[in-house]
ROLUMVEX-145568 format. One record per residue (C-alpha): residue number from 1; residue in three letters; chain; x, y, z. Coordinates in pm, whole numbers, always signed. Each point is the difference from the previous one (the first is absolute). Example, Ala and Ser with C-alpha at 12.3 -4.5 7.8 and 13.67 -1.06 7.14 Angstrom:
<sites>
<site><n>1</n><res>ala</res><chain>A</chain><east>+1230</east><north>-450</north><up>+780</up></site>
<site><n>2</n><res>ser</res><chain>A</chain><east>+137</east><north>+344</north><up>-66</up></site>
</sites>
This chain:
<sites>
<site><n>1</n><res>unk</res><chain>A</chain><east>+5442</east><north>-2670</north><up>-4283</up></site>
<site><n>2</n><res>unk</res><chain>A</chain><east>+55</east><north>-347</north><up>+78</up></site>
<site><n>3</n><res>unk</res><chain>A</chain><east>-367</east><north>-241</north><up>-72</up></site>
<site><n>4</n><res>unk</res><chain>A</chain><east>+110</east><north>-222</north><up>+322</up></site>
<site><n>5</n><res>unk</res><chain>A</chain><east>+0</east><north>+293</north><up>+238</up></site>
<site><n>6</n><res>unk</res><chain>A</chain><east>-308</east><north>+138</north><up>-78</up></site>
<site><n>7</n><res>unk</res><chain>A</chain><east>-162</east><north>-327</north><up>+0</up></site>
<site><n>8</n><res>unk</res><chain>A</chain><east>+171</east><north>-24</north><up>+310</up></site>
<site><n>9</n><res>unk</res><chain>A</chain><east>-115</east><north>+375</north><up>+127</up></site>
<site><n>10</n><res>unk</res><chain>A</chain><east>-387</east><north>-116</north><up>-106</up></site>
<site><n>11</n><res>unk</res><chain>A</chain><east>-50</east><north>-316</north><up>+159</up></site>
<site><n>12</n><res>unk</res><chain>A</chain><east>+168</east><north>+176</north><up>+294</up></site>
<site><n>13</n><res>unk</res><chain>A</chain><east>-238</east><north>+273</north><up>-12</up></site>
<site><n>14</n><res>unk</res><chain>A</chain><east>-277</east><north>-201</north><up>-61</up></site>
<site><n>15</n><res>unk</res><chain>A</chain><east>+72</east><north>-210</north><up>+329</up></site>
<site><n>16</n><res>unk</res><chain>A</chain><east>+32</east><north>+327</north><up>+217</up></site>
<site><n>17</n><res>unk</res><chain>A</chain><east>+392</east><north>-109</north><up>+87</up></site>
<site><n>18</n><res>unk</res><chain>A</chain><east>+164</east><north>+281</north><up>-215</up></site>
<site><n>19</n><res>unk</res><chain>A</chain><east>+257</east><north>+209</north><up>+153</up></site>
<site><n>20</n><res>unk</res><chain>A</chain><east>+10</east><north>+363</north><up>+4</up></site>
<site><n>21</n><res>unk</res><chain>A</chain><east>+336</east><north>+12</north><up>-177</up></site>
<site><n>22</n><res>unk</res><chain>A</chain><east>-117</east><north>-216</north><up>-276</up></site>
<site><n>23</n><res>unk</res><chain>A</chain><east>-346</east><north>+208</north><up>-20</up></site>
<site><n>24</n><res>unk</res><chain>A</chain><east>+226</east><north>+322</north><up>-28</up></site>
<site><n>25</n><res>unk</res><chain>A</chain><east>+219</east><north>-176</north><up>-280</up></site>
<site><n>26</n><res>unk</res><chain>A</chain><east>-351</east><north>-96</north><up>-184</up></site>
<site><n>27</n><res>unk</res><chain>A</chain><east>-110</east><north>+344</north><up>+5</up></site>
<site><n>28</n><res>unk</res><chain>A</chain><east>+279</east><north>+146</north><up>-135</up></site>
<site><n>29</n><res>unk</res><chain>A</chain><east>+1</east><north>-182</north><up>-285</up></site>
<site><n>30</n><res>unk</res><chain>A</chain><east>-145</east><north>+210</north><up>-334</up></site>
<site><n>31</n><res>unk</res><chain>A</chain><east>-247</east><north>-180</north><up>-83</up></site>
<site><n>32</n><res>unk</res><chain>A</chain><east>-258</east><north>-185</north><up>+208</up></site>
<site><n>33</n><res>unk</res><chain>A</chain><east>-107</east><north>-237</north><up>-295</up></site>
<site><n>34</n><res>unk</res><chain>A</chain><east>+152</east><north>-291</north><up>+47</up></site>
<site><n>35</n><res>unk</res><chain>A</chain><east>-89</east><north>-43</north><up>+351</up></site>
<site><n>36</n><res>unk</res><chain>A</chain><east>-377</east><north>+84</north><up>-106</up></site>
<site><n>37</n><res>unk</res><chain>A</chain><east>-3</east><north>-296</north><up>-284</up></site>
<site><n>38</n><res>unk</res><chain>A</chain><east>+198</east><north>-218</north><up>+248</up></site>
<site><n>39</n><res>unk</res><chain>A</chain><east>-252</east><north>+63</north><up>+287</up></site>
<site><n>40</n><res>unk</res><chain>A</chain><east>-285</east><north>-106</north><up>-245</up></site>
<site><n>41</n><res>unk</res><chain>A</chain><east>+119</east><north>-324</north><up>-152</up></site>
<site><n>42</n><res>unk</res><chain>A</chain><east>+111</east><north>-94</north><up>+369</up></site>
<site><n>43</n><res>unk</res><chain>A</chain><east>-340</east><north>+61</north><up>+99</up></site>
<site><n>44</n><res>unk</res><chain>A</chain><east>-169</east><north>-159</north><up>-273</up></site>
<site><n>45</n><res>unk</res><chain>A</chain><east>+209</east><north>-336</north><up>+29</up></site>
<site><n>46</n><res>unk</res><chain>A</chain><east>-84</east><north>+17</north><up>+339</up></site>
<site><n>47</n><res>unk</res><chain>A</chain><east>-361</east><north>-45</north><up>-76</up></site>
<site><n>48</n><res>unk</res><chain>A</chain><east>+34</east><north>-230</north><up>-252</up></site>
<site><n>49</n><res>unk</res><chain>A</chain><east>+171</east><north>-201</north><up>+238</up></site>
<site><n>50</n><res>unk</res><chain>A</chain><east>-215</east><north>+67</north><up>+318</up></site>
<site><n>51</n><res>unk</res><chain>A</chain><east>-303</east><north>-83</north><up>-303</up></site>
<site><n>52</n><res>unk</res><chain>A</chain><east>+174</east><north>-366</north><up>-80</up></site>
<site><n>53</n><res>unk</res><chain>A</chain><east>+66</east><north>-93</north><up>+322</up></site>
<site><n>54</n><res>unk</res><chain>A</chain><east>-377</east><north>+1</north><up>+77</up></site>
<site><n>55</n><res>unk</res><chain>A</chain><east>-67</east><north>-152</north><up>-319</up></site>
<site><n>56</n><res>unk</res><chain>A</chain><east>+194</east><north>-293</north><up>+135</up></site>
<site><n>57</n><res>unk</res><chain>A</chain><east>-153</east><north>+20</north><up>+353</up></site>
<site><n>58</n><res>unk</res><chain>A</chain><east>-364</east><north>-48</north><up>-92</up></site>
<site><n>59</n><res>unk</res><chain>A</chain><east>+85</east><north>-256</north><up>-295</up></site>
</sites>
């Protein structure tokens, strides 16, 4: 399982924009773990950086 390509299949799943032949691909992989601790860790740094970029707005 290549790390780029599931970063890849996160982010686009995450945006809405994933295809239906990469969805299928996903979900026939064996195990849906690394897509679950991708999905989180995306998430969270997107917080962290929605949470700075305020912190610099209303310095």
């Amino acid at each position: 399982m290549n790390p780029l390509r599931v970063v890849a299949s996160v982010l686009a799943a995450l945006l809405g924009i994933q295809s239906e032949a990469n969805r299928q691909h996903d979900f026939s992989q064996p195990s849906p773990l690394p897509y679950m601790i991708t999905a989180v860790v995306l998430v969270v740094l997107f917080v962290l950086g929605l949470m700075a970029v305020v912190s610099v707005v209303l310095d």
